[in-house]
C-alpha positions as CSV (number, residue, x, y, z in Angstrom):
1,X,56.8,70.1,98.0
2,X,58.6,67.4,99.4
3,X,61.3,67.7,102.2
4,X,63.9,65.7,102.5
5,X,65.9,64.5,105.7
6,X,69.3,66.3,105.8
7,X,71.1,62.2,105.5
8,X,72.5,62.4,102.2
9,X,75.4,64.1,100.6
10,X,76.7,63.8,97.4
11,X,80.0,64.7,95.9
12,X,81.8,64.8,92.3
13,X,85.6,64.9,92.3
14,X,88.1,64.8,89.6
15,X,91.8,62.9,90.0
16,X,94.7,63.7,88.3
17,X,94.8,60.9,86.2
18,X,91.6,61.7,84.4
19,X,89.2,59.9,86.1
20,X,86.0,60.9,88.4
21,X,84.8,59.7,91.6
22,X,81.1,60.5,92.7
23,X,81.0,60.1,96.2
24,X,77.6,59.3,98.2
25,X,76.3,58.8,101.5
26,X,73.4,58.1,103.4
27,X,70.2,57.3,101.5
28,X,69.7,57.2,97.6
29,X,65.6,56.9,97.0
30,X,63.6,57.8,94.4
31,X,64.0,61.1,95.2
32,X,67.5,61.2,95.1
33,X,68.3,59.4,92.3
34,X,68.4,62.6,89.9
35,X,70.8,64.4,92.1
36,X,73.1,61.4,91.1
37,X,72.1,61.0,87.8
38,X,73.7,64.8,87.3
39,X,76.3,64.1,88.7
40,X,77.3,60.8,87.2
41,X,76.3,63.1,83.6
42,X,78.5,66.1,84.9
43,X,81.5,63.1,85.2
44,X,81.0,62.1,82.1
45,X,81.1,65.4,80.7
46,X,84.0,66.1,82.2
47,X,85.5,63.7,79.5
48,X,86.4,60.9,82.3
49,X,87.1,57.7,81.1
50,X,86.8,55.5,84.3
51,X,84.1,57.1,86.6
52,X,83.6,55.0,90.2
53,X,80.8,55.3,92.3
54,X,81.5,55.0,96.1
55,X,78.2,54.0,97.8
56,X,80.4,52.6,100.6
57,X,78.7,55.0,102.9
58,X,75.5,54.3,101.7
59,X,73.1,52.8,104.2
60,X,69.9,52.6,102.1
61,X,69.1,52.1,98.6
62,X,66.4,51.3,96.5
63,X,65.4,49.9,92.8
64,X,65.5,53.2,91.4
65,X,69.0,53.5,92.5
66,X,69.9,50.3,90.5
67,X,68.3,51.0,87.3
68,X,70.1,54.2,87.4
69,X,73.5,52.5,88.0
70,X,72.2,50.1,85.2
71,X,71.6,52.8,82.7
72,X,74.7,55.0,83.7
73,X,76.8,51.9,83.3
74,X,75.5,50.8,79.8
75,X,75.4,54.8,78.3
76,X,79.1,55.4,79.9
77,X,80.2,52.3,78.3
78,X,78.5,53.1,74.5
79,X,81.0,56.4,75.2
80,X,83.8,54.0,75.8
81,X,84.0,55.1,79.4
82,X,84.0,52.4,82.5
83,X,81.8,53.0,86.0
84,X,82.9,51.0,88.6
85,X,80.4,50.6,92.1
86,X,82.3,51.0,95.4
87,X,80.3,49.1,98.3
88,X,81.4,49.1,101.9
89,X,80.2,46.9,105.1
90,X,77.4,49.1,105.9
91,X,76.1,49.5,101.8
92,X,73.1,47.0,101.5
93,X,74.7,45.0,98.6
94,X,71.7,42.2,98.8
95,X,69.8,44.0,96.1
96,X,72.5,44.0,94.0
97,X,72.3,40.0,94.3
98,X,68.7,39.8,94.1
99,X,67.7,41.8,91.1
100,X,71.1,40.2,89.0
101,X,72.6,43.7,89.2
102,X,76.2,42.5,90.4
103,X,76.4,40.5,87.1
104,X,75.8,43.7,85.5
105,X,78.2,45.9,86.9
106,X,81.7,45.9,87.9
107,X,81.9,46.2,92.0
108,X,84.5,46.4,94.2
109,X,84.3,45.9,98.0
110,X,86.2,48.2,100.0
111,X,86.7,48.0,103.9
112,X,87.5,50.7,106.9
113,X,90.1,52.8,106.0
114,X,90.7,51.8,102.3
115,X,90.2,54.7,100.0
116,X,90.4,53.0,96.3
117,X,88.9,55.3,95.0
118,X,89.8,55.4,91.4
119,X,93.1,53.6,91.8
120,X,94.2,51.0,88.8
121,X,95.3,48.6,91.3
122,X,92.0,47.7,93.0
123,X,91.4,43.9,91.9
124,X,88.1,44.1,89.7
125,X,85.2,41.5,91.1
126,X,81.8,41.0,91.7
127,X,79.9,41.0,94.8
128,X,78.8,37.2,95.3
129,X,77.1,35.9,98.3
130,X,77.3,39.2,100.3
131,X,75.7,39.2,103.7
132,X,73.8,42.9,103.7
């Protein structure tokens, strides 16, 4: 059995508008990744058709993290629903760059104190040239 350190949480919440936000922080590893893969599906199921998520308090993250954002991102959009990645200062966003994955997916860079959550005015862009 393996035991993992207590630096990860991992939320799902649900806005008014119809749309879901799964909020995570600390570290998303191989053996996290299927806690967020339920919840991503549990958003989806919830019959969301814009589903972010914030990673902005991420710290670590690894390949397995990506595929599943990758994955999420195309089955969610088949189902005519959009995911959007929330990235912070501290997320390491050079993956993202490395492995092509911010060409993939739609990212938005939030900074202290912003909470964009799943608001219709955050300006869509990609992460280019980001120095994590």
């Amino acid at each position: 059995m393996t035991t993992l350190p207590p630096d990860f949480t991992i939320k799902t919440e649900r806005a008014s508008d119809g749309s879901s936000s799964v909020v995570v922080a600390g570290e998303v590893d191989l053996y996290r990744v299927p806690e967020l893969a339920q919840a991503l599906q549990t958003a989806a199921a919830s019959g969301a058709t814009t589903i972010s998520v914030d990673l902005s308090d991420v710290t670590f993250l690894d390949s397995t993290t990506l595929a599943l954002l990758i994955q999420e991102h195309r089955q969610l959009a088949a189902n005519g629903c959009e995911l959007i990645v929330l990235v912070g200062e501290q997320t390491p966003t050079t993956a993202f760059g490395i492995t092509g994955t911010d060409r993939m997916l739609t990212i938005h860079h939030v900074s202290g104190g912003t909470n964009p959550r799943i608001s219709k005015h955050v300006p869509r862009r990609k992460v280019h040239g980001a120095a994590n």
